[in-house]
Jmol script that loads the backbone (N, CA, C; Angstrom):
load data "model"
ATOM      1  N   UNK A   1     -36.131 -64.104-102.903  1.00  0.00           N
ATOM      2  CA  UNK A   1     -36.883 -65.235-103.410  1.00  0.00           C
ATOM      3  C   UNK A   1     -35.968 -66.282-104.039  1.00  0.00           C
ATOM      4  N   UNK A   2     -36.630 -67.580-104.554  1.00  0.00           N
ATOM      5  CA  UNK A   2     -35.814 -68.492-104.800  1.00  0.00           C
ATOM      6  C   UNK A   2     -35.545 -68.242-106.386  1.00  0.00           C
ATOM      7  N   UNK A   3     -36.371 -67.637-106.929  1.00  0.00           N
ATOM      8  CA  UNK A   3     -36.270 -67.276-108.412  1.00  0.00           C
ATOM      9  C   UNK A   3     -36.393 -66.085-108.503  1.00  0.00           C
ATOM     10  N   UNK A   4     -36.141 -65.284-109.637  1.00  0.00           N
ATOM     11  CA  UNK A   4     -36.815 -63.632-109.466  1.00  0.00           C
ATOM     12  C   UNK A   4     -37.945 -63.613-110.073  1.00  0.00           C
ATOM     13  N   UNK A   5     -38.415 -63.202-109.253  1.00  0.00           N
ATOM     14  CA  UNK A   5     -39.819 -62.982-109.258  1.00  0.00           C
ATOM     15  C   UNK A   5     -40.447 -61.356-109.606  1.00  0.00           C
ATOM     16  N   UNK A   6     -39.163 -60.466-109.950  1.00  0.00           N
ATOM     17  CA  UNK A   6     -39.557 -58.996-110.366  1.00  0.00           C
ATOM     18  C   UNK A   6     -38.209 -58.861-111.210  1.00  0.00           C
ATOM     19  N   UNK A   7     -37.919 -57.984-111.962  1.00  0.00           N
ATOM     20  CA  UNK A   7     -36.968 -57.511-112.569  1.00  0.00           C
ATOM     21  C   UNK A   7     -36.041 -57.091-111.788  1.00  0.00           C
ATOM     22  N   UNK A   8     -34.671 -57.235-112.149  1.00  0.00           N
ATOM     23  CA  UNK A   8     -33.861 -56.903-111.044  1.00  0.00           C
ATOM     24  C   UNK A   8     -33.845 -56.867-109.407  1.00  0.00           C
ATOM     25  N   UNK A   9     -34.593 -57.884-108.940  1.00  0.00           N
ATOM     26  CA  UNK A   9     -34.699 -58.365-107.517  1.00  0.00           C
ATOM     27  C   UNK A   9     -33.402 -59.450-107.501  1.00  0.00           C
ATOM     28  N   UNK A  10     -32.550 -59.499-106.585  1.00  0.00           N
ATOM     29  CA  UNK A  10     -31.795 -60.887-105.740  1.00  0.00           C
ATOM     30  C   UNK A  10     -32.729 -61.845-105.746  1.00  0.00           C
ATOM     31  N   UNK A  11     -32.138 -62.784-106.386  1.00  0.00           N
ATOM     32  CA  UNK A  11     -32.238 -64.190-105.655  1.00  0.00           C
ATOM     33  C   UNK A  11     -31.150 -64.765-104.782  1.00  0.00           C
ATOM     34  N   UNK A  12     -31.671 -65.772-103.947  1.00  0.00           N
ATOM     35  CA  UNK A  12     -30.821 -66.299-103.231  1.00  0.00           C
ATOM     36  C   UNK A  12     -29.165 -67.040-103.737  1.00  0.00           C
ATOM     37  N   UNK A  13     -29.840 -67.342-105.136  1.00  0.00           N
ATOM     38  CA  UNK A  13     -28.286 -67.592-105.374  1.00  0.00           C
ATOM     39  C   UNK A  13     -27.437 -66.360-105.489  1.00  0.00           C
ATOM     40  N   UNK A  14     -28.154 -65.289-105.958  1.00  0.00           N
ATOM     41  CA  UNK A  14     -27.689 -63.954-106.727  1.00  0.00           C
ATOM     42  C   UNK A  14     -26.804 -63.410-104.970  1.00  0.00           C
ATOM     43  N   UNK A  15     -27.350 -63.722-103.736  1.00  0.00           N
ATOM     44  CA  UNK A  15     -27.450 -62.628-102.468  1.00  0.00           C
ATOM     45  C   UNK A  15     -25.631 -63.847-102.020  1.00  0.00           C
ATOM     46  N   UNK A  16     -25.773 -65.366-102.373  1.00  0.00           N
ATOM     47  CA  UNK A  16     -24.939 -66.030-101.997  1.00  0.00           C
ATOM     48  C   UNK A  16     -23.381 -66.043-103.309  1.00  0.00           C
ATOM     49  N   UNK A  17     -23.867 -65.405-103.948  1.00  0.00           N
ATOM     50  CA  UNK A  17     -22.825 -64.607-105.420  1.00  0.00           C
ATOM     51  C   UNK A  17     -21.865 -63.654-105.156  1.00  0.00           C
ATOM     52  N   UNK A  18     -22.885 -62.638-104.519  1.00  0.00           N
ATOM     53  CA  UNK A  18     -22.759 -60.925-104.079  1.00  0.00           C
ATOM     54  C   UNK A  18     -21.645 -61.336-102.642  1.00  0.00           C
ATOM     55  N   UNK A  19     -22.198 -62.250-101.038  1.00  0.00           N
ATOM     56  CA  UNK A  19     -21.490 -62.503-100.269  1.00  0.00           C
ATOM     57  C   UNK A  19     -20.050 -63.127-100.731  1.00  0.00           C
ATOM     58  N   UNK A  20     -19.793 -63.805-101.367  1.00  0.00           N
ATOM     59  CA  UNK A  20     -18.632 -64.918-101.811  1.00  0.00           C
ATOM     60  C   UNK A  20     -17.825 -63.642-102.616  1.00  0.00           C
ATOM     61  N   UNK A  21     -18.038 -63.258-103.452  1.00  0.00           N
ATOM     62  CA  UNK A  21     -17.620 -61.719-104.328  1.00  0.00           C
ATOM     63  C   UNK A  21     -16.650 -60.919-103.054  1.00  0.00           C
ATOM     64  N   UNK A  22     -17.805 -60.799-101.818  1.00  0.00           N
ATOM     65  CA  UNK A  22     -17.745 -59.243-100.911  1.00  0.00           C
ATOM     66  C   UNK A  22     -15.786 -60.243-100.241  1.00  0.00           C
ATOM     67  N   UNK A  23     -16.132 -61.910 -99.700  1.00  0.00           N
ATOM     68  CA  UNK A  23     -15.181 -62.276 -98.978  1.00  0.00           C
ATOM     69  C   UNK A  23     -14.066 -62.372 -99.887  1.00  0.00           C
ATOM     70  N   UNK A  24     -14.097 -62.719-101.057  1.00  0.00           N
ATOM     71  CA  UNK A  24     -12.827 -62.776-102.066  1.00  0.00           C
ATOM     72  C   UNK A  24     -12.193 -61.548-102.171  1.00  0.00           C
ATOM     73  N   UNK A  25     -12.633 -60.134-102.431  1.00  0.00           N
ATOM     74  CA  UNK A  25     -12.380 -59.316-102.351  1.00  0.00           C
ATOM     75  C   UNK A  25     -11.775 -58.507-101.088  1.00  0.00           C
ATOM     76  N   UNK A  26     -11.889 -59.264 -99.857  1.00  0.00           N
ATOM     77  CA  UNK A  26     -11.358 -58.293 -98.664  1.00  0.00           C
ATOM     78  C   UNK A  26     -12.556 -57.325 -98.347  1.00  0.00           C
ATOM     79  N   UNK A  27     -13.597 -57.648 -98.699  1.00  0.00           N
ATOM     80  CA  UNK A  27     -14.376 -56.332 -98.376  1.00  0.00           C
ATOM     81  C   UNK A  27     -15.326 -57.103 -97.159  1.00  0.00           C
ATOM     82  N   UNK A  28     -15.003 -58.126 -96.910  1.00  0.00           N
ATOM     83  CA  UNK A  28     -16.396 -58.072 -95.278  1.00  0.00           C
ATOM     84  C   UNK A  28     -15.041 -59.337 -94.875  1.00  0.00           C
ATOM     85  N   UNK A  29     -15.371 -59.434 -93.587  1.00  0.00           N
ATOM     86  CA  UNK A  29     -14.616 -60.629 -92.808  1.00  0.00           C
ATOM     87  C   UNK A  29     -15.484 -61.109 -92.030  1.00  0.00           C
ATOM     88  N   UNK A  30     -15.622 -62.434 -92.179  1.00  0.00           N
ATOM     89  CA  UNK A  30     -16.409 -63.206 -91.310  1.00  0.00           C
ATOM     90  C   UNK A  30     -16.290 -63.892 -89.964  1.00  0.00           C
ATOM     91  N   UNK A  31     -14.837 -63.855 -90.209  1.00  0.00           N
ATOM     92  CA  UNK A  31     -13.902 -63.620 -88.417  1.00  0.00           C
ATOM     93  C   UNK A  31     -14.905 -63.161 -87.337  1.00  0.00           C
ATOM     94  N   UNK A  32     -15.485 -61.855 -87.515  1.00  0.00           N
ATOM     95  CA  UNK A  32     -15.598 -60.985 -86.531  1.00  0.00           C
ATOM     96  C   UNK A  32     -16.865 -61.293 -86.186  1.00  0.00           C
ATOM     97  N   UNK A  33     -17.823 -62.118 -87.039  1.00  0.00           N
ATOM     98  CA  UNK A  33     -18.716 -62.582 -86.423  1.00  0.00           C
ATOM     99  C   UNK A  33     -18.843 -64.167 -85.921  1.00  0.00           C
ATOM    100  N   UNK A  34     -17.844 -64.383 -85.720  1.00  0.00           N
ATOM    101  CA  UNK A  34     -17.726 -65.755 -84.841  1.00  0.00           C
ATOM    102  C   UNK A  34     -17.543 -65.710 -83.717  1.00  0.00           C
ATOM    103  N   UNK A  35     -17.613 -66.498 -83.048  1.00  0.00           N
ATOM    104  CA  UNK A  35     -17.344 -66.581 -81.555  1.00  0.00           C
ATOM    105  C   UNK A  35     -16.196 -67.228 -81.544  1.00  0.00           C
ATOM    106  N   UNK A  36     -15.316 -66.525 -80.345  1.00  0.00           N
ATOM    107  CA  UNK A  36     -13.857 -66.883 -79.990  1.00  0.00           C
ATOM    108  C   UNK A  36     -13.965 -68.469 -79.541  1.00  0.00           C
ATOM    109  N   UNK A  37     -14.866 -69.227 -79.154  1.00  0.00           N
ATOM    110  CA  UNK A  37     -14.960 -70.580 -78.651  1.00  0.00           C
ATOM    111  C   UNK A  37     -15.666 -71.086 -79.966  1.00  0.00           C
ATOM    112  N   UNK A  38     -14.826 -72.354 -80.241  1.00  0.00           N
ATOM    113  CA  UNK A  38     -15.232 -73.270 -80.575  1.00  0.00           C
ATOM    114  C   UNK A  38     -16.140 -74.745 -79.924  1.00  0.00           C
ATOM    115  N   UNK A  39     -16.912 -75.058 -81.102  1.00  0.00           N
ATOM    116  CA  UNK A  39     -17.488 -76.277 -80.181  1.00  0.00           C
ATOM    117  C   UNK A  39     -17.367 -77.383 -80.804  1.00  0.00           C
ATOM    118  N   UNK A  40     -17.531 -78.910 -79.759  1.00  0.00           N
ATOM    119  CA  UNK A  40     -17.496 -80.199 -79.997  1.00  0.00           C
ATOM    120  C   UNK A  40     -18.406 -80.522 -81.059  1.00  0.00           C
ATOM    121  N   UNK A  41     -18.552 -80.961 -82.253  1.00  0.00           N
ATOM    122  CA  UNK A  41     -19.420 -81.391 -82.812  1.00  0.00           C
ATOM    123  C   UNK A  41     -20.556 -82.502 -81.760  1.00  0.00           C
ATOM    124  N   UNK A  42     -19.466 -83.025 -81.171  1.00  0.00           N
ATOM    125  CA  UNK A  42     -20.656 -83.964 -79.598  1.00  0.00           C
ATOM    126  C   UNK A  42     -21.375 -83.199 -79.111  1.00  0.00           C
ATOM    127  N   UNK A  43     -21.350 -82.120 -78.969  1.00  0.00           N
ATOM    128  CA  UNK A  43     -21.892 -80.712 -78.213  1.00  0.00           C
ATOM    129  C   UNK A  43     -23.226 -80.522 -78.916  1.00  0.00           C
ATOM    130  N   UNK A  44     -23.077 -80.675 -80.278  1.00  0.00           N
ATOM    131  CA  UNK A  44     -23.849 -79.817 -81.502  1.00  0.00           C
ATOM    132  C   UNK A  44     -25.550 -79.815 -80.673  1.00  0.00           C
ATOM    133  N   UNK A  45     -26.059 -80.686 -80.204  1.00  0.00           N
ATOM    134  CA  UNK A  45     -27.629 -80.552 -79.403  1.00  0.00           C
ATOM    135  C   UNK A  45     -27.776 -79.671 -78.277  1.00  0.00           C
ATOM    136  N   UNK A  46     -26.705 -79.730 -77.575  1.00  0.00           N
ATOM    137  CA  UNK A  46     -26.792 -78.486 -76.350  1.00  0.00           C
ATOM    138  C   UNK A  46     -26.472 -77.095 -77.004  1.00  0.00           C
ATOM    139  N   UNK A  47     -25.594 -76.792 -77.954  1.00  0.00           N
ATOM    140  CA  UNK A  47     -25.407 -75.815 -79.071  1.00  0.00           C
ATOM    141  C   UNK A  47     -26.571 -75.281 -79.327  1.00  0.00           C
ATOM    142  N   UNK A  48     -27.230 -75.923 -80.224  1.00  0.00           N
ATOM    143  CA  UNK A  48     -28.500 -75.979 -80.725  1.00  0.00           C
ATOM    144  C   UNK A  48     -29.719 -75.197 -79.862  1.00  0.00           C
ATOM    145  N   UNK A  49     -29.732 -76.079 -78.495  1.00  0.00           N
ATOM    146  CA  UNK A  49     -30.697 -75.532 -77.519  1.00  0.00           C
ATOM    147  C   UNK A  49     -30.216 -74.011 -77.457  1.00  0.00           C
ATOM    148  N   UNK A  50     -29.140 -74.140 -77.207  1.00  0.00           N
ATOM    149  CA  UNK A  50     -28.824 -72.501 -76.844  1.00  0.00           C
ATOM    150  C   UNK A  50     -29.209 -71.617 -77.643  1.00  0.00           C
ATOM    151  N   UNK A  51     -28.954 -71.272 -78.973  1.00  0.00           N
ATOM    152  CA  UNK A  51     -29.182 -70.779 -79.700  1.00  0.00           C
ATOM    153  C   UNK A  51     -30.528 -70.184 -80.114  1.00  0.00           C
ATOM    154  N   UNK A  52     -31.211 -71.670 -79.779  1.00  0.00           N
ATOM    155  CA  UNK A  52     -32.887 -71.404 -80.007  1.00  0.00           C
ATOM    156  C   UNK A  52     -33.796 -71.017 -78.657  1.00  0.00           C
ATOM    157  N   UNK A  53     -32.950 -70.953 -77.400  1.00  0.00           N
ATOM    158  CA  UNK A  53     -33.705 -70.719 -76.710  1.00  0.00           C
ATOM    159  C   UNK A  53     -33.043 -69.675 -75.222  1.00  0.00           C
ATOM    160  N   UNK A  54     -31.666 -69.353 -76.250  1.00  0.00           N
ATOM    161  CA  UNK A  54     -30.782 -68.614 -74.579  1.00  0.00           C
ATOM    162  C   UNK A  54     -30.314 -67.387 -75.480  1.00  0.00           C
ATOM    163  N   UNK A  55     -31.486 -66.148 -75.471  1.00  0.00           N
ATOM    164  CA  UNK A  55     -30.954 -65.087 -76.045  1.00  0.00           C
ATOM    165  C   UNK A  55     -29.906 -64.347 -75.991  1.00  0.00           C
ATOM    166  N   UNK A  56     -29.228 -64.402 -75.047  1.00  0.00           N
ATOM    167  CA  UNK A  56     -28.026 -63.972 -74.709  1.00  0.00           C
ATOM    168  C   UNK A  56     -26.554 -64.969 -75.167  1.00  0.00           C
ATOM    169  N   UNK A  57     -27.066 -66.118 -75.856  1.00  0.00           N
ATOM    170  CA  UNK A  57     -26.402 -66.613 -76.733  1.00  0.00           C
ATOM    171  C   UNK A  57     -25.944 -66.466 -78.111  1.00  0.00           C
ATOM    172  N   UNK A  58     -24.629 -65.918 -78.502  1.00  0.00           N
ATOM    173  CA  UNK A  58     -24.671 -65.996 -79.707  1.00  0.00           C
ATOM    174  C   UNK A  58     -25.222 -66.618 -81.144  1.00  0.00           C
ATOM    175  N   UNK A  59     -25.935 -65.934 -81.853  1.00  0.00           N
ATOM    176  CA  UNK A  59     -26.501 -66.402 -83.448  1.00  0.00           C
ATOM    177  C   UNK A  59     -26.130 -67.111 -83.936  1.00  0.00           C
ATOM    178  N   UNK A  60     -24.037 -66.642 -84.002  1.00  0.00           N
ATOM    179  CA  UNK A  60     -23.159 -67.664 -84.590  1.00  0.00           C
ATOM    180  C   UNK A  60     -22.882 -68.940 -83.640  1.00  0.00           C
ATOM    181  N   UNK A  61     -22.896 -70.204 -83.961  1.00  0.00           N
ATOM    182  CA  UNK A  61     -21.496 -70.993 -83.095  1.00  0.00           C
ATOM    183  C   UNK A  61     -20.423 -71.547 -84.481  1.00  0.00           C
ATOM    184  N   UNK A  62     -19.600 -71.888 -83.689  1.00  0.00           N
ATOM    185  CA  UNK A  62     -18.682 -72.265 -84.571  1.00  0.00           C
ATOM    186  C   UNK A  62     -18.065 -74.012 -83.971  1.00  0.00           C
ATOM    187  N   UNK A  63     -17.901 -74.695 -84.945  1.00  0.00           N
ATOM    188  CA  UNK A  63     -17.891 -75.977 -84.429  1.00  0.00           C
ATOM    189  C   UNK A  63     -16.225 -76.483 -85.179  1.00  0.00           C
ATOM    190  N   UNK A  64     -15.732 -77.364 -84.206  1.00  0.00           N
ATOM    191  CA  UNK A  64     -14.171 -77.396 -84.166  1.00  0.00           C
ATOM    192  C   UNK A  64     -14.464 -79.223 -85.041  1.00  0.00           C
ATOM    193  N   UNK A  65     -14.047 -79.753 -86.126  1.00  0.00           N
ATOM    194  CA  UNK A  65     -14.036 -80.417 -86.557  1.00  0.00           C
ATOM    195  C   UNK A  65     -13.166 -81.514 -86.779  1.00  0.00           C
ATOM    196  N   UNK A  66     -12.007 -80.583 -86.464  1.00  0.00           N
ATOM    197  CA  UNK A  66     -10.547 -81.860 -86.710  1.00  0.00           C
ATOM    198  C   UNK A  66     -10.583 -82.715 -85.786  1.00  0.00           C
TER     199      UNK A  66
END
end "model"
wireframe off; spacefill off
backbone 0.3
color backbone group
């Protein structure tokens, strides 16, 4: 929830606390869930489609910025 709403429940800031904690620490890598291709930010609408509509498309994309 966006607030806690029970005693000792996560909130979203609390769940985005806990992640940032897990990557500082060496304990999760986020590497491994990216995809080896990068994309055009020009791309970002055909990206998009995919994602929302080509299941066999990765969850993640990753977009090349420089």
């Amino acid at each position: 929830p966006k607030y806690e709403s029970h005693a000792g429940w996560y909130t979203e800031r609390d769940d985005i606390t806990s992640v940032l904690s897990l990557l500082s620490a060496g304990r999760i890598n986020f590497k491994a869930f990216l995809p080896e291709k990068s994309y055009s930010p020009a791309d970002c609408q055909q990206v998009y489609d995919r994602v929302i509509n080509d299941r066999s498309f990765p969850t993640l994309a990753q977009f090349d910025w420089r």
